[in-house]
PLY file of the C-alpha trace (Angstrom):
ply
format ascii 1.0
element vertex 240
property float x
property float y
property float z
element edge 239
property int vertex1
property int vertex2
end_header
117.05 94.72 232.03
113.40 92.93 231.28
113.32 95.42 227.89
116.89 93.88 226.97
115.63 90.40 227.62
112.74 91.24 225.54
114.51 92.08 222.93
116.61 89.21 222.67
113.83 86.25 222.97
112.02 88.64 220.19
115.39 88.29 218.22
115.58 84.09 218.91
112.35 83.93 218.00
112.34 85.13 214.63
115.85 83.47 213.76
113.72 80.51 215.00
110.89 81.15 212.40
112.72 82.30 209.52
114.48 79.06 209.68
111.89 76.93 210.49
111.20 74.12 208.06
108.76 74.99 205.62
109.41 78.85 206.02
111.10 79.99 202.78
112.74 83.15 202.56
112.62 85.42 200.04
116.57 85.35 199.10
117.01 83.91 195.79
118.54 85.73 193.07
119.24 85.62 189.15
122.46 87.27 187.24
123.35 87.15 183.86
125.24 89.16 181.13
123.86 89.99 177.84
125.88 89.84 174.57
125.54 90.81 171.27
126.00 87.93 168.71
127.57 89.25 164.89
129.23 91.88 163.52
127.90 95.69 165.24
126.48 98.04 162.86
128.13 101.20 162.35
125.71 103.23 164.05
126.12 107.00 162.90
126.18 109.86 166.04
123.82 111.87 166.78
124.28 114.67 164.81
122.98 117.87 166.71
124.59 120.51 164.55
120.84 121.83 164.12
121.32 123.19 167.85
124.49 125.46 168.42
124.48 125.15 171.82
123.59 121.14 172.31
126.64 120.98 169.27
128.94 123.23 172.42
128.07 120.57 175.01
130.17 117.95 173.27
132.97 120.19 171.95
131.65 120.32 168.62
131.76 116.90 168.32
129.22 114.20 167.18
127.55 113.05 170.54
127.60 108.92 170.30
124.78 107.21 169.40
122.50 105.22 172.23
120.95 102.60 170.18
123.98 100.14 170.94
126.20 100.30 173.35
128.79 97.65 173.79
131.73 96.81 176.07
134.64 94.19 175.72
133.70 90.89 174.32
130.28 92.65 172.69
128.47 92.98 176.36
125.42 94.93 175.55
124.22 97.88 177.84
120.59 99.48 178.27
119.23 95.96 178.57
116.13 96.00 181.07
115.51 92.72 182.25
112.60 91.93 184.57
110.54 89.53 185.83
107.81 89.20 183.81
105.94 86.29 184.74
105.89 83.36 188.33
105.67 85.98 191.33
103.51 84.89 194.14
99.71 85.53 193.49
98.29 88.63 195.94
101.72 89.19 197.24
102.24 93.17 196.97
105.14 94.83 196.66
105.30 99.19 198.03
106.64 101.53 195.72
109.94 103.11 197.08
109.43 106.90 197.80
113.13 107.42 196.62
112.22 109.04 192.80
114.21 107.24 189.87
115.74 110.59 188.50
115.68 111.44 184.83
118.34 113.85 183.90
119.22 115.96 180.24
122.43 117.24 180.21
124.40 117.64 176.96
120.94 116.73 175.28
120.85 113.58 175.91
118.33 111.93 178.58
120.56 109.95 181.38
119.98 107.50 181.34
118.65 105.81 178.41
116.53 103.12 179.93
115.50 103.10 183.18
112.91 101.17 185.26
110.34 102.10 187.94
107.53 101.53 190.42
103.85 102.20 189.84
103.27 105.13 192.36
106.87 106.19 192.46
107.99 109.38 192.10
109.98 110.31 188.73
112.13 113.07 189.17
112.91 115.16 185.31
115.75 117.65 185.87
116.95 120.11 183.23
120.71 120.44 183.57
121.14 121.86 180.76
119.48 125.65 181.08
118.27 125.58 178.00
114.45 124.55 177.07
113.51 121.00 176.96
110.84 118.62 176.67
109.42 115.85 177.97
106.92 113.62 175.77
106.01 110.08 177.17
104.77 108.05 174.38
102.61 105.42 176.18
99.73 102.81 175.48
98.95 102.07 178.34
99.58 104.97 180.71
98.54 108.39 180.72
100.86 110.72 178.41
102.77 113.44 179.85
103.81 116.49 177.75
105.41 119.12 179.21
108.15 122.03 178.18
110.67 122.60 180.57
112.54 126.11 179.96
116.10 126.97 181.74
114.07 128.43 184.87
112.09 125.08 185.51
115.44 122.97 187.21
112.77 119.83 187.96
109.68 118.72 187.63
107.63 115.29 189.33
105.20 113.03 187.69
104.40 109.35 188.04
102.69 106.48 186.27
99.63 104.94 187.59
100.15 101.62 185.83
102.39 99.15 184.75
103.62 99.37 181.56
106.78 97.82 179.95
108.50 99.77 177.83
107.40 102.94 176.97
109.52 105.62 174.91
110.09 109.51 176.46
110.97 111.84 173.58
111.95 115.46 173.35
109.94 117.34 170.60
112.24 120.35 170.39
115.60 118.03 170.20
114.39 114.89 168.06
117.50 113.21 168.66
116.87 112.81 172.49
115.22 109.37 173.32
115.05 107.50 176.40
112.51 104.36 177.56
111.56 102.99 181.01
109.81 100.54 182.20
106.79 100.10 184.93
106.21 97.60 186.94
104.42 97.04 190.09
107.72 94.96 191.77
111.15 95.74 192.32
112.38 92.63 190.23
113.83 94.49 187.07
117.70 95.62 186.39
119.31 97.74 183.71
122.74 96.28 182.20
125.31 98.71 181.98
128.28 98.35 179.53
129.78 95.27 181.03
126.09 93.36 179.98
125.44 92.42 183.47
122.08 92.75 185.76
121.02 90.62 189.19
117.50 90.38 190.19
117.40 89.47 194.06
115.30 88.67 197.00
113.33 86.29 194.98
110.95 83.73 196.48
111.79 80.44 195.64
110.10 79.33 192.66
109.39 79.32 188.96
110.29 82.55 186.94
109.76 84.32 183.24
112.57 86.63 183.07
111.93 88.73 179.90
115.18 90.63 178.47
114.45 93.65 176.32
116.12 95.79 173.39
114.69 98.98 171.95
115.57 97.73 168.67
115.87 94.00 168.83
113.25 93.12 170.92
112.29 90.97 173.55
113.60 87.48 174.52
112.00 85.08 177.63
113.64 82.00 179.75
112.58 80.41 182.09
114.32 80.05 185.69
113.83 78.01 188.88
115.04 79.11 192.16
114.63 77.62 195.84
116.27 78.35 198.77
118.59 80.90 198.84
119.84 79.85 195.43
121.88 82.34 192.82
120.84 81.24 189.14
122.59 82.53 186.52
120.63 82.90 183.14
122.32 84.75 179.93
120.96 86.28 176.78
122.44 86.87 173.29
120.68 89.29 170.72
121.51 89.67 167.07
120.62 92.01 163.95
117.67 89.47 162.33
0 1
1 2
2 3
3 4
4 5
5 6
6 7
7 8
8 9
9 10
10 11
11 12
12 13
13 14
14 15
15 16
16 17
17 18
18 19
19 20
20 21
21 22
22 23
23 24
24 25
25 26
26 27
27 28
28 29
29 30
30 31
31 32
32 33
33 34
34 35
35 36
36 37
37 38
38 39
39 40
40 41
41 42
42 43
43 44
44 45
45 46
46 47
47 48
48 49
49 50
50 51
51 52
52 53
53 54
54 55
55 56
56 57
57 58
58 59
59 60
60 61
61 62
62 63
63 64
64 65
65 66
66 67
67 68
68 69
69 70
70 71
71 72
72 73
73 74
74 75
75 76
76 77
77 78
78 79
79 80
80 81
81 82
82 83
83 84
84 85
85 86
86 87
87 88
88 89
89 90
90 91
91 92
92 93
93 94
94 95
95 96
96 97
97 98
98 99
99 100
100 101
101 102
102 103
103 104
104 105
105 106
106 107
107 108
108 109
109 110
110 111
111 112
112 113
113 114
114 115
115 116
116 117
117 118
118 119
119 120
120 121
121 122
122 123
123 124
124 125
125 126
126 127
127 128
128 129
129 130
130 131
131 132
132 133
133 134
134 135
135 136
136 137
137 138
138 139
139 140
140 141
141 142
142 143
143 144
144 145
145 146
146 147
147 148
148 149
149 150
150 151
151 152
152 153
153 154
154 155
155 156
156 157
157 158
158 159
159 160
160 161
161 162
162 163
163 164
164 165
165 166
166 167
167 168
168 169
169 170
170 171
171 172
172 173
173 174
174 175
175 176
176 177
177 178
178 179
179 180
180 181
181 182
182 183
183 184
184 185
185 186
186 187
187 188
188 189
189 190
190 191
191 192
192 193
193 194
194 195
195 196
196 197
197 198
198 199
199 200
200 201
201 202
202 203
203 204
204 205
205 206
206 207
207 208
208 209
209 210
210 211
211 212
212 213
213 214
214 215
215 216
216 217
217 218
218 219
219 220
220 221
221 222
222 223
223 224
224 225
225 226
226 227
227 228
228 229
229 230
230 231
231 232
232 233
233 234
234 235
235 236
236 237
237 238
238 239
């Protein structure tokens, strides 16, 4: 009986702090959708005739092309947005022990941009069975270069710093590209088709949320949150 009523002055209590005036909790968040502005360019496949087997994987058919992918009313996908400037000074963030999992299967890498934590595990699989490699291209991080043949099903790196983006690359399929982004928070998203990301559990205050495009670059606004606000902030790219 005294543990239960333990329990629930311990559970009072902290109702009683978090909403305390002058306590701010960290429950704000930003959405958005990302469009393309203009007419697409007719992007050709990727053409892996070179490679018999990869060719199999799609049915003999072109494999489609990563560089743009749109969805109804030209929402863009493989858009990482992140918070790139305004989180609180000294406030850490642990990286999640859950890896972010790189797969190639059909010889592509799934999926094409991705983000993750400094420290956090990143999980390459082969689903293919056939030899693969994996090639980070960074500036800032270490490079990793390793082959991985049919009997290798996974291997586990990591990257030590942040780092936003870098490309992977394959050097025995030179079609196969992927990016991803590190960052010592959680506060990034990847759009899928439908152009949409939300960033949440944001202090309240003044953010730089950057939007990026492997092709067409980067693109910043600015966003103020408080409270346990929901800000929505969009972004448009176009062929310059």
């Amino acid at each position: 009986m005294r543990g239960t009523r333990n329990g629930l002055w311990l559970a009072v209590g902290l109702v009683a702090v978090l909403f305390s005036p002058g306590v701010a909790v960290a429950a704000s968040t930003i959405t958005g959708t990302v469009t393309f502005n203009g007419k697409a360019p007719n992007l050709k496949p990727l053409a892996m005739d070179a490679e018999p087997v990869c060719h199999k994987m799609h049915g003999g058919k072109p494999a489609p092309n990563e560089l743009l992918v749109l969805g109804n009313g030209n929402t863009m996908g493989n858009i990482m947005v992140w918070v790139s400037k305004g989180l609180p000074a000294g406030k850490t963030y642990p990286a999640p022990k859950t890896p972010v999992v790189l797969d190639q299967r059909g010889c592509v890498y799934m999926p094409h941009v991705m983000g993750i934590m400094v420290g956090q595990p990143y999980r390459i699989l082969n689903s293919d069975g056939i030899l693969h490699n994996i090639h980070t291209l960074p500036k800032i991080n270490p490079s990793f270069n390793r082959g991985q043949p049919a009997t290798v099903k996974e291997m586990t790196t990591s990257f030590p710093k942040p780092e936003a983006m870098l490309q992977v690359k394959c050097d025995v399929h030179p079609w196969m590209s992927a990016y991803i982004g590190v960052f010592t928070h959680p506060f990034h998203a990847v759009t899928g088709r439908d152009g949409k990301f939300t960033i949440s559990g944001l202090d309240a205050g003044t953010y730089e949320i950057t939007a990026w495009h492997e092709r067409l670059g980067t693109q910043t606004a600015s966003v103020t949150v408080s409270g346990s606000d929901s800000k929505s902030q969009n972004f448009t790219f176009a062929v310059k």
